[in-house]
C-alpha positions as CSV (number, residue, x, y, z in Angstrom):
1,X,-60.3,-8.6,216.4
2,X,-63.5,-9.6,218.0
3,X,-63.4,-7.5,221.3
4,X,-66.5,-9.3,222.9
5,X,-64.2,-12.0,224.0
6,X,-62.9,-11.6,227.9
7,X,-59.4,-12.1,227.4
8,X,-59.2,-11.4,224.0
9,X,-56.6,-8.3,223.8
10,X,-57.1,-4.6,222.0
11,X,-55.3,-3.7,219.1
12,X,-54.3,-0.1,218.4
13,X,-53.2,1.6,215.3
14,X,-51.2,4.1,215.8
15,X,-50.6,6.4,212.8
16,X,-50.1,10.8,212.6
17,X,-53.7,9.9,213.2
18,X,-56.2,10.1,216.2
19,X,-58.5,8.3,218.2
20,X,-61.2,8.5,220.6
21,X,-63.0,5.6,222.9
22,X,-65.4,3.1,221.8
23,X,-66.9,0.3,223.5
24,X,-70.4,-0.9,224.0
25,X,-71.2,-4.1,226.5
26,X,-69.0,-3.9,229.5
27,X,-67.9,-7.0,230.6
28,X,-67.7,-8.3,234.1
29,X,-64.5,-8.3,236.2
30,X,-62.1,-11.3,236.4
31,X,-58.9,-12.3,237.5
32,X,-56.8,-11.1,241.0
33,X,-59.0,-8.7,243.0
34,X,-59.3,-4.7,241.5
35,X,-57.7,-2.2,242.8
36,X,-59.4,1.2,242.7
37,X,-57.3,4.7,243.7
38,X,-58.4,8.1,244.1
39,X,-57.6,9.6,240.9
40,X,-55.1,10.3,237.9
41,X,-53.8,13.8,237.0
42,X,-53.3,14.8,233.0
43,X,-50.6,14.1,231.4
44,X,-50.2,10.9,232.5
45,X,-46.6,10.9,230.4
46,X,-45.0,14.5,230.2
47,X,-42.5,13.6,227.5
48,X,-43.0,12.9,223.9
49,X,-44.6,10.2,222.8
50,X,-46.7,10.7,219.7
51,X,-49.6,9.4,217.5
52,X,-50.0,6.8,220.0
53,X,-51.3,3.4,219.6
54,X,-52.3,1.4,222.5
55,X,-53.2,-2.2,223.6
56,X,-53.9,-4.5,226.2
57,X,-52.7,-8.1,226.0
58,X,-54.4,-9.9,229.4
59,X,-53.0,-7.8,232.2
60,X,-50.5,-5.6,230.7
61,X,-50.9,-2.3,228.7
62,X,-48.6,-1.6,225.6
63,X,-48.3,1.8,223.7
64,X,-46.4,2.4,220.6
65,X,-45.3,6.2,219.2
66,X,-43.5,8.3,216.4
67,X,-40.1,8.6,216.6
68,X,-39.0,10.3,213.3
69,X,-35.5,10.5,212.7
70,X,-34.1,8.9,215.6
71,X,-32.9,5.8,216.8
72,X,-34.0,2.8,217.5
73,X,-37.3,3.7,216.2
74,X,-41.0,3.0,217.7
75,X,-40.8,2.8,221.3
76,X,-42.7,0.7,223.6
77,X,-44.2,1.5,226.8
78,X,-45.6,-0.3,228.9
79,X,-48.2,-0.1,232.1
80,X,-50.1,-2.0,234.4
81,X,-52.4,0.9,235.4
82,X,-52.5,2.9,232.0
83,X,-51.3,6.4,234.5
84,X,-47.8,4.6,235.0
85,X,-45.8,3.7,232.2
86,X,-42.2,2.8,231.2
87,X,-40.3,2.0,227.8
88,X,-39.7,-1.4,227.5
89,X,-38.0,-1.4,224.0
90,X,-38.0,-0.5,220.5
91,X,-40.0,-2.0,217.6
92,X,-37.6,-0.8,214.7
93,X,-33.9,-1.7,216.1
94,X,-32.1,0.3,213.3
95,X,-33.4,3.1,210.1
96,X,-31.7,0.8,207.4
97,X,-34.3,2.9,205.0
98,X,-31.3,4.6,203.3
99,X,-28.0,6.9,203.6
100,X,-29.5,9.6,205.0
101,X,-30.7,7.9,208.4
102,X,-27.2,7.2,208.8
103,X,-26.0,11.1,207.8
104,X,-24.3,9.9,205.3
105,X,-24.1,12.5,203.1
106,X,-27.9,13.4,203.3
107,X,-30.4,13.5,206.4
108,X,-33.4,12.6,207.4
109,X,-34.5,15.1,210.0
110,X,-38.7,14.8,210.2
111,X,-38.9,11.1,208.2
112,X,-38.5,8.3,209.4
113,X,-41.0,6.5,211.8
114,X,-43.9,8.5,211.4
115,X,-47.9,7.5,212.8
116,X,-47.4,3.7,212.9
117,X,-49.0,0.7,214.6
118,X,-48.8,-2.0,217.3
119,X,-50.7,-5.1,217.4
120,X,-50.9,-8.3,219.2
121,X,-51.6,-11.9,217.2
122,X,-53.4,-14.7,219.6
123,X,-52.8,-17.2,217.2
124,X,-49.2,-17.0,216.9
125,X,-48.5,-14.9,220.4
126,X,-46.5,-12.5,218.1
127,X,-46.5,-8.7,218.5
128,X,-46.7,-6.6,215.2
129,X,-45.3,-3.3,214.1
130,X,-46.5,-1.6,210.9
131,X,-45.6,1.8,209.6
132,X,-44.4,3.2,206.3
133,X,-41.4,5.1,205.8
134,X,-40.8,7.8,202.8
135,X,-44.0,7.4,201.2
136,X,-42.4,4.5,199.4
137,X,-43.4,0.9,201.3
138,X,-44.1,-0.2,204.4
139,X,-42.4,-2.0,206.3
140,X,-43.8,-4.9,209.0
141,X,-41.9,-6.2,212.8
142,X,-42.8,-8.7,214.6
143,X,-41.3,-9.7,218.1
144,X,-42.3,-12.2,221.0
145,X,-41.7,-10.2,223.7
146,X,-41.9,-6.1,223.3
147,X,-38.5,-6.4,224.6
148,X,-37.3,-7.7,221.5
149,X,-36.0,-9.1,219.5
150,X,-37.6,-7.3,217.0
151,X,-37.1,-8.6,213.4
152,X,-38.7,-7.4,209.8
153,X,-40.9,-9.5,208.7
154,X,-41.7,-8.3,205.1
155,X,-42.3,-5.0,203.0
156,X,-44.9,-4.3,201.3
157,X,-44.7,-2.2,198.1
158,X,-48.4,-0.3,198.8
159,X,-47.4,2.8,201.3
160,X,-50.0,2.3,204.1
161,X,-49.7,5.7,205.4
162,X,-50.7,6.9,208.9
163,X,-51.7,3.2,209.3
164,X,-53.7,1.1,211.4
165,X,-53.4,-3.0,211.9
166,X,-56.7,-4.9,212.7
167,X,-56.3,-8.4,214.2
168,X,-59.9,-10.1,212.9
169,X,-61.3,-12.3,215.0
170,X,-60.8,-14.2,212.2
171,X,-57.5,-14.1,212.8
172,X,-57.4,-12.2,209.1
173,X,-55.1,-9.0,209.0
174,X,-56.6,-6.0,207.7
175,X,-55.1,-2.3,207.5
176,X,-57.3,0.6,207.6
177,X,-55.1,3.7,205.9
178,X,-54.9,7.1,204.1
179,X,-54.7,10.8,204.6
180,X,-58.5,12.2,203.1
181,X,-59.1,9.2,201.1
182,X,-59.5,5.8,203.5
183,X,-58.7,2.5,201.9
184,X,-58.4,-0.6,203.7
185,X,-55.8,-3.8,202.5
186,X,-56.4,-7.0,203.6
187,X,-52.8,-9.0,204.2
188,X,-52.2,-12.8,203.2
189,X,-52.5,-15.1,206.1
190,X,-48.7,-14.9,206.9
191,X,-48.9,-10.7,207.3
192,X,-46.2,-11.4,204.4
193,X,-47.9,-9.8,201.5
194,X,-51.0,-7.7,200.3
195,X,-54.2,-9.7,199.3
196,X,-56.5,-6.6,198.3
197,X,-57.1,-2.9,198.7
198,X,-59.8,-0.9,198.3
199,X,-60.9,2.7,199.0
200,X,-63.7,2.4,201.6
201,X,-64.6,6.5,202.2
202,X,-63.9,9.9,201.0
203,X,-63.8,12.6,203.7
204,X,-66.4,15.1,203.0
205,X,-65.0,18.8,201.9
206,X,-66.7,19.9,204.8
207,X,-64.7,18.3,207.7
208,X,-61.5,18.8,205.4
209,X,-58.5,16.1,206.0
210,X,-58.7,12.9,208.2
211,X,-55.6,10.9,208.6
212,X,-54.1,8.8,211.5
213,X,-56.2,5.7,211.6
214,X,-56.9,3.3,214.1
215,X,-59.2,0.0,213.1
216,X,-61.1,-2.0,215.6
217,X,-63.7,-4.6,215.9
218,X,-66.1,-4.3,218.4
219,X,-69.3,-6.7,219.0
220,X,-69.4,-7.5,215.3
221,X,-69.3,-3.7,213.7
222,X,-65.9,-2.3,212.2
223,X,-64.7,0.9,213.2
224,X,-61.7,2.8,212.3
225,X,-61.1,5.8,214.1
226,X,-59.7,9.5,212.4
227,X,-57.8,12.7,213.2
228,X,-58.4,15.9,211.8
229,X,-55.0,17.2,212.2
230,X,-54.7,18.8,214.9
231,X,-58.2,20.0,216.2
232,X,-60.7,17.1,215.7
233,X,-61.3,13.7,215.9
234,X,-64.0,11.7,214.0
235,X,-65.0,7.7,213.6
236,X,-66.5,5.5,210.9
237,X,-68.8,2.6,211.2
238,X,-69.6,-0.4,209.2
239,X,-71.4,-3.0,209.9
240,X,-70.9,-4.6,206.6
241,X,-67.5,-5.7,207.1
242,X,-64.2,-4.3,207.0
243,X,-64.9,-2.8,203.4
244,X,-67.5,-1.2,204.2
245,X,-69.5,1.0,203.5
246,X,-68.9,3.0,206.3
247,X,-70.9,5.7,208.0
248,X,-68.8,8.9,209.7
249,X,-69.8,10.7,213.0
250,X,-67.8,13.5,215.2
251,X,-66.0,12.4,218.2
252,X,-64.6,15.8,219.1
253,X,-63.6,18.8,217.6
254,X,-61.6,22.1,219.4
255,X,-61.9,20.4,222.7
256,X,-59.9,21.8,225.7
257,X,-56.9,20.1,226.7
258,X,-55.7,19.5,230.6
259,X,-52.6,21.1,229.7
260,X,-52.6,25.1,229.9
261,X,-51.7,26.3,226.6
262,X,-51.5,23.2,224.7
263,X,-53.5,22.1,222.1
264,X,-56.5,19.7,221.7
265,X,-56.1,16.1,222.8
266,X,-56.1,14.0,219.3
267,X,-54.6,11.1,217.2
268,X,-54.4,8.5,220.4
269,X,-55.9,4.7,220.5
270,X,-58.7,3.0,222.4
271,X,-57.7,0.2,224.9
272,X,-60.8,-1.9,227.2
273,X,-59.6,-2.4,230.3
274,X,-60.1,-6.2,232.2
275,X,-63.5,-4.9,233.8
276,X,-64.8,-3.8,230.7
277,X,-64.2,0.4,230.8
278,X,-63.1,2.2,228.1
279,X,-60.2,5.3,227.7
280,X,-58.9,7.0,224.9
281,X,-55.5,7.8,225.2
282,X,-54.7,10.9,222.9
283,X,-51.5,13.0,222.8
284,X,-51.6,16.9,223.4
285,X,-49.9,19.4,221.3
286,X,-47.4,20.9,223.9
287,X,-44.4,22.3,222.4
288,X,-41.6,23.2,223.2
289,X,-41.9,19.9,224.6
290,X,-43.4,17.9,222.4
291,X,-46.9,16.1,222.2
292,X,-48.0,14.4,225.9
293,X,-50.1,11.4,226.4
294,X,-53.4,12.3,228.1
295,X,-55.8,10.0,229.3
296,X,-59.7,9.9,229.4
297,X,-62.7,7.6,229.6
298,X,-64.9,6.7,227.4
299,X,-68.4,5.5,227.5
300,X,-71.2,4.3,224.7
301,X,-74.4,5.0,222.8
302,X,-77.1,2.8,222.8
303,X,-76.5,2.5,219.1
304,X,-72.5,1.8,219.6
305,X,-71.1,5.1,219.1
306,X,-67.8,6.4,221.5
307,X,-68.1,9.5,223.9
308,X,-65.2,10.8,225.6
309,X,-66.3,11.7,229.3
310,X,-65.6,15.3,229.9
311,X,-64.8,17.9,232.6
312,X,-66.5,20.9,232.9
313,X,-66.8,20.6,228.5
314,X,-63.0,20.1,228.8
315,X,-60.7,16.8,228.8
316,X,-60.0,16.6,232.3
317,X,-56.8,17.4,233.9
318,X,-58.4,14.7,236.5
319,X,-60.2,11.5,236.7
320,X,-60.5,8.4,238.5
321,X,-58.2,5.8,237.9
322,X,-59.1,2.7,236.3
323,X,-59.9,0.0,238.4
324,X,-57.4,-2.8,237.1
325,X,-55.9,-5.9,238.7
326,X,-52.8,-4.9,241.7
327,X,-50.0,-4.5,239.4
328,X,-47.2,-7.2,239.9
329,X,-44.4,-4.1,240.0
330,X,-43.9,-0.5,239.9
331,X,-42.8,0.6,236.7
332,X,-39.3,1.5,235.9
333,X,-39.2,5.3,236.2
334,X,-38.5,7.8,233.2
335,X,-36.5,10.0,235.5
336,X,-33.8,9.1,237.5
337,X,-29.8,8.5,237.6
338,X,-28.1,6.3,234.4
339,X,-24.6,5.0,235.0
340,X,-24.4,3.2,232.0
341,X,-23.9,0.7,233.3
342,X,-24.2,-3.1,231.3
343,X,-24.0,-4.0,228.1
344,X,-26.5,-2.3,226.3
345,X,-28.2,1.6,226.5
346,X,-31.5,1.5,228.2
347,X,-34.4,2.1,226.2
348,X,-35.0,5.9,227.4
349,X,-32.2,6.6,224.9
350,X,-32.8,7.3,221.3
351,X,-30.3,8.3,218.8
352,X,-30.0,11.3,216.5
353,X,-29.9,9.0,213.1
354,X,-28.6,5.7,213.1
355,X,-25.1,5.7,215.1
356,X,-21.9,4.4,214.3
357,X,-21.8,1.7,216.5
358,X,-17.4,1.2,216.8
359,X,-17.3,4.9,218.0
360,X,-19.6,4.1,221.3
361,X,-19.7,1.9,224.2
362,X,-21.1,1.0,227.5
363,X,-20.0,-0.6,230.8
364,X,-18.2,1.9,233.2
365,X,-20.2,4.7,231.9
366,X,-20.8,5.9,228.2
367,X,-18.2,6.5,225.9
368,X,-18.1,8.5,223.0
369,X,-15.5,8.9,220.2
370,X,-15.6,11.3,217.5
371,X,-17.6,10.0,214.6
372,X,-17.6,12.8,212.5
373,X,-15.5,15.7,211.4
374,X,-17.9,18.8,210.8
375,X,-18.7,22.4,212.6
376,X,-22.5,21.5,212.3
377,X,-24.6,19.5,215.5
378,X,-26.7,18.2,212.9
379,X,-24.1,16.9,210.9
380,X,-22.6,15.0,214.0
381,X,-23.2,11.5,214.1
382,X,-23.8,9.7,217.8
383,X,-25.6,12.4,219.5
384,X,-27.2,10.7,221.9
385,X,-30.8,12.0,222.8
386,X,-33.4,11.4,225.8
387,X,-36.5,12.8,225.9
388,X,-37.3,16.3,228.4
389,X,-39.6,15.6,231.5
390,X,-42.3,18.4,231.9
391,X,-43.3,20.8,232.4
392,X,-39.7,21.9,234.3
393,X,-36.7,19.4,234.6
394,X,-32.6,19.1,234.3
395,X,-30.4,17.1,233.1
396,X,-27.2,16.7,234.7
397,X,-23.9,14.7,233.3
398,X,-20.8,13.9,234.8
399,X,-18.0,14.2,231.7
400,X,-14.2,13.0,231.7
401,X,-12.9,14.6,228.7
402,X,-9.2,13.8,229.4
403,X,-8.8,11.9,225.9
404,X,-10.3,15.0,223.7
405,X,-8.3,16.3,220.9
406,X,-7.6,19.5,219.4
407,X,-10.5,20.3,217.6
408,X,-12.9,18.4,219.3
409,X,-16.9,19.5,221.0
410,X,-18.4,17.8,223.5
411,X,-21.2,18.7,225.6
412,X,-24.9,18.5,226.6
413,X,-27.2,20.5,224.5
414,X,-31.2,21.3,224.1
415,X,-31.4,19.9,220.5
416,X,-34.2,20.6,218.3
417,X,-34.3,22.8,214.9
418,X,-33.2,25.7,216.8
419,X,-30.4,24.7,219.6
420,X,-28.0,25.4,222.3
421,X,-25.5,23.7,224.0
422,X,-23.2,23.9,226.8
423,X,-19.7,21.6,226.4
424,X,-16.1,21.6,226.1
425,X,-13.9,23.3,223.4
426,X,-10.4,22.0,223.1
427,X,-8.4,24.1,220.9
428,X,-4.3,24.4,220.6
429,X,-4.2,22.0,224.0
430,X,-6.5,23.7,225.9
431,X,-9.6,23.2,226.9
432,X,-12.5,25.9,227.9
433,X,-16.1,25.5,229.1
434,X,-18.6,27.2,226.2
435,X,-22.2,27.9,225.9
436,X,-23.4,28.3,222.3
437,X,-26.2,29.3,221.2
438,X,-28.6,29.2,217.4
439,X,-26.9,26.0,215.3
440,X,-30.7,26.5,213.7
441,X,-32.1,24.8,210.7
442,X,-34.6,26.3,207.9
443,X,-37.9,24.3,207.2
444,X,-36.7,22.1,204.9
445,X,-33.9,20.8,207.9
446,X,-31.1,22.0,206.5
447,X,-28.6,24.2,208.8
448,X,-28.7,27.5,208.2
449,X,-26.4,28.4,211.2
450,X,-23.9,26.3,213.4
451,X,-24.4,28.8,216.4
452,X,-22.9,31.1,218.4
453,X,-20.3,31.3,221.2
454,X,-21.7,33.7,223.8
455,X,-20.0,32.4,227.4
456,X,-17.0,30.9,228.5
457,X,-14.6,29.4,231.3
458,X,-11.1,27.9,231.9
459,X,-11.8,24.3,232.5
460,X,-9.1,22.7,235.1
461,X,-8.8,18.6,235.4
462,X,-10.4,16.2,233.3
463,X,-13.8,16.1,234.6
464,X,-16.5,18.4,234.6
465,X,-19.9,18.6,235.3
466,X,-22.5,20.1,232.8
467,X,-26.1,21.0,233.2
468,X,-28.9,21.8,231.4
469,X,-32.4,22.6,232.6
470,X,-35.9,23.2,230.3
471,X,-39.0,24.8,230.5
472,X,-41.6,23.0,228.6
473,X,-44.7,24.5,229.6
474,X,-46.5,25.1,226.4
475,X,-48.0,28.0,225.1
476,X,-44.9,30.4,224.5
477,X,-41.3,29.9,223.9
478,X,-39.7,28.7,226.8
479,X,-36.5,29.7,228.9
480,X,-33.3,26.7,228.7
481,X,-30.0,27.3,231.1
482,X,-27.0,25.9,231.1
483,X,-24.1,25.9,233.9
484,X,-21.4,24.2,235.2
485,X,-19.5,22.5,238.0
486,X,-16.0,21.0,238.8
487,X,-17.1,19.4,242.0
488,X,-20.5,18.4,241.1
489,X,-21.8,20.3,244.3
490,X,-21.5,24.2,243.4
491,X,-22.9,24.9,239.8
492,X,-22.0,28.4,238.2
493,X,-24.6,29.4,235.7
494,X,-22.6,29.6,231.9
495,X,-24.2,32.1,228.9
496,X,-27.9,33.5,229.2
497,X,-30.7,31.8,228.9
498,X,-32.1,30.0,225.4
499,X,-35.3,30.7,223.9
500,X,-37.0,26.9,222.9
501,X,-39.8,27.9,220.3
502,X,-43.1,26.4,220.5
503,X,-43.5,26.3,216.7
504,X,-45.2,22.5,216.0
505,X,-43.3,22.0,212.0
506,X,-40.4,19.7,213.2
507,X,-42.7,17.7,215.2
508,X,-40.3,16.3,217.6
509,X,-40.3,18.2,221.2
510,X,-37.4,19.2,222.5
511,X,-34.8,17.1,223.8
512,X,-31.4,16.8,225.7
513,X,-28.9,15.6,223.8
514,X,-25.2,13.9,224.6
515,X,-22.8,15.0,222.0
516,X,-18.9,14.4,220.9
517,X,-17.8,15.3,217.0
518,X,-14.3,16.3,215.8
519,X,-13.9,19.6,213.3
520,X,-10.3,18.7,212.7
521,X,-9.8,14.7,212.8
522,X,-11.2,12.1,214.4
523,X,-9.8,9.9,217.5
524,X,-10.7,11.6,220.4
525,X,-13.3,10.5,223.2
526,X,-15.0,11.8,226.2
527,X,-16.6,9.2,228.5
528,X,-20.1,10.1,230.5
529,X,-20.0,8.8,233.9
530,X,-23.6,9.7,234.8
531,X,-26.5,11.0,233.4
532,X,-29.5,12.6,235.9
533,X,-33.1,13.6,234.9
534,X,-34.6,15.5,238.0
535,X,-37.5,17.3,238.4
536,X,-38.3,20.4,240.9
């Protein structure tokens, strides 16, 4: 895509890759007047959104990131400002890649929708989503409206791996792929099928592996942009075409993050705002929590090469924010109350694997029946998952558990590959408040222990309130508590507090998670009145 053109809209890649700013020739302001504030503050998303990919389509932002094993797949955000953001939908509605997305009889903890990207088609007004999935194919979406619907357009037998999508100003499709070796594929007119590949550069031993790319065009020279997982970022150059042959120069390597004890800002997409600036918006390794979006500018050589615009030799935790049009609305918040109420679960909510959709409904609040008979959280199907707001928040539900079964769990938990939970046991007709603690998983995600009862409590009525608040400042393993309430006013703290690891290998952050399986047979349920996300 030819980004000399005014109104002519970005594509980003996103991939497990990185990328920093480029732009050269600002271009003048148009449109409604600008409005300028103060300043931003880094993050500007504290939950997990990953190997970002980001674009503008006239006056609207649009970001795409990795959602591994949960479901839908692909969120994405969107912003008027690129500091405020919202999730606006899902690019891959269901994993039908296989069984084990379903946990049906094998798992796919850490697959999935890895770095993937999102692009935007003039010519046909169509939105596309590329990723491959298993290291077998890749799969394409394409949707009218980031909303949805989203539907597959085709698979292709190449896997384009930490991929990025290139609208031509052409109008040709190109791919720009790779994890050390780069290739790039040109697609058939339609996006259906795969015209050509070629390898187009070989990272140097020196610099070691680049992955994660983003491609661009920008004032007639190709670019596609490189993480050096997770401490670098580097670009390529050709002004030969999108074959090549490129040229490679650093972007940034062991940079300082804005966020204390987090990692370097990386593997993120370029976007050019309506005035003509440039910002790179990377993601920061910050786990327990996950991998935050961070935001910076980015200005130009002479000779068109991308410089981030630092702080004090660091990524700012501050900088001014963009001057862009006055947006038409505020942004639907990522915190707040859900009632469930509708027909359908808002888009802050991902599943753990593909649910069974007959065991769960909305309307009234959210009910859950048991989908599964097993002793294991990881086994269970419809866990219900929303990402943890940093660097301190807590989730609070509102549960009416008069229709459990003997046998049954239900309960709120801190899900990752090391957990806790706090939730109802019914056993022999009664029913007790628990807190467990350590259903943990080895490194090849399988469980290696279903966890632990340490606390618990009578439960009288049918209702019960259950909370659940996280500490997500990165750097160290982090504190998680758990109480209870039967009014919803007075909370009594339940077991002690869980240690979240920082450790990076499962990728995903953190999250809180909505759970009901059977261990003895299923036809129970437990309905979720309300679901809070607050902050301190």
């Amino acid at each position: 895509m030819d980004l000399s053109w005014t109104d002519h809209p970005l594509t980003r890649r996103r991939t497990l890759a990185a990328a920093t700013g480029l732009a050269v020739g600002a271009l003048l302001p148009h449109g409604p007047a600008l409005a300028t504030a103060a300043a931003y503050t880094n993050p500007v998303i504290w939950q997990d959104f990953a190997d970002i990919d980001v674009i503008r389509v006239g006056d609207t932002y649009y970001a795409s990131a990795s959602t591994m094993h949960y479901s839908p797949g692909a969120p994405v955000l969107r912003s008027y400002d690129l500091v405020n953001w919202e999730i606006a939908g899902h690019s891959v509605p269901v994993l039908d890649f296989g069984a084990k997305y379903d946990l049906n009889g094998a798992r796919g903890y850490v697959r999935g929708i890895w770095a993937s990207s999102l692009a935007y088609r003039p010519s046909n007004r169509t939105f596309y989503w590329l990723g491959q999935i298993d290291f077998a194919r890749t799969y394409i979406y394409t949707a009218t409206a980031v909303e949805g619907p989203w539907n597959r357009l085709t698979t292709i037998s190449t896997p384009y791996y930490d991929a990025g999508l290139l609208v031509d100003s052409d109008d040709t499709l190109y791919v720009a792929y790779g994890n050390t070796t780069i290739s790039v594929a040109q697609l058939s007119p339609d996006g259906r099928s795969q015209v050509r590949t070629q390898e187009v550069f070989r990272t140097p031993s020196s610099v070691g592996t680049l992955e994660g790319a983003r491609f661009y065009k920008i004032n007639g020279q190709y670019y596609i942009f490189l993480t050096r997982p997770a401490n670098g970022q580097y670009i390529l150059k050709s002004s030969s075409g999108p074959f090549g042959p490129y040229t490679m120069r650093q972007v940034l390597l062991d940079l300082r993050g804005p966020i204390p004890g987090g990692g370097v800002p990386h593997q993120g997409g370029l976007v050019r705002t309506q005035s003509g600036a440039w910002y790179y918006l990377a993601f920061v390794d910050a786990y327990p929590g996950g991998r935050m979006p961070a935001l910076a500018p980015v200005t130009w050589t002479a000779d068109g090469w991308p410089v981030v615009q630092l702080d004090n030799g660091a990524w700012g935790t501050s900088y001014p924010r963009p001057a862009v049009p006055t947006p038409p609305r505020q942004v639907t918040p990522m915190t707040g109350v859900d009632t469930f109420d509708g027909t359908a679960l808002k888009p802050r909510w991902e599943w753990n694997h593909n649910p069974d959709p007959t065991k769960w409904s909305v309307g009234n609040g959210l009910t859950l029946r048991t989908a599964t008979v097993t002793q294991d959280l990881y086994w269970a199907r419809n866990t219900l998952t929303h990402r943890i707001q940093g660097p301190t928040s807590t989730a609070t539900v509102q549960l009416d558990h008069a229709a459990m079964r003997d046998g049954d769990r239900a309960g709120l938990a801190l899900l990752r590959d090391s957990s806790a939970w706090i939730g109802l046991k019914r056993d022999g007709g009664v029913t007790r408040v628990v807190m467990v603690s350590g259903p943990t998983m080895d490194t090849n995600w399988n469980t290696t222990h279903t966890g632990t009862e340490l606390a618990s409590a009578p439960v009288p009525g049918g209702r019960i309130w259950l909370r659940a608040s996280a500490d997500i400042r990165p750097g160290a393993p982090r504190p998680g508590t758990f109480s209870y309430s039967t009014d919803g006013t007075t909370f009594t703290r339940l077991g002690p507090a869980f240690s979240m690891g920082n450790d990076w290998r499962f990728f995903m952050g953190y999250r809180f998670a909505l759970f009901n399986h059977a261990t003895q047979a299923l036809g129970g349920s437990v309905r979720v009145t309300q679901f809070e996300l607050s902050t301190p």
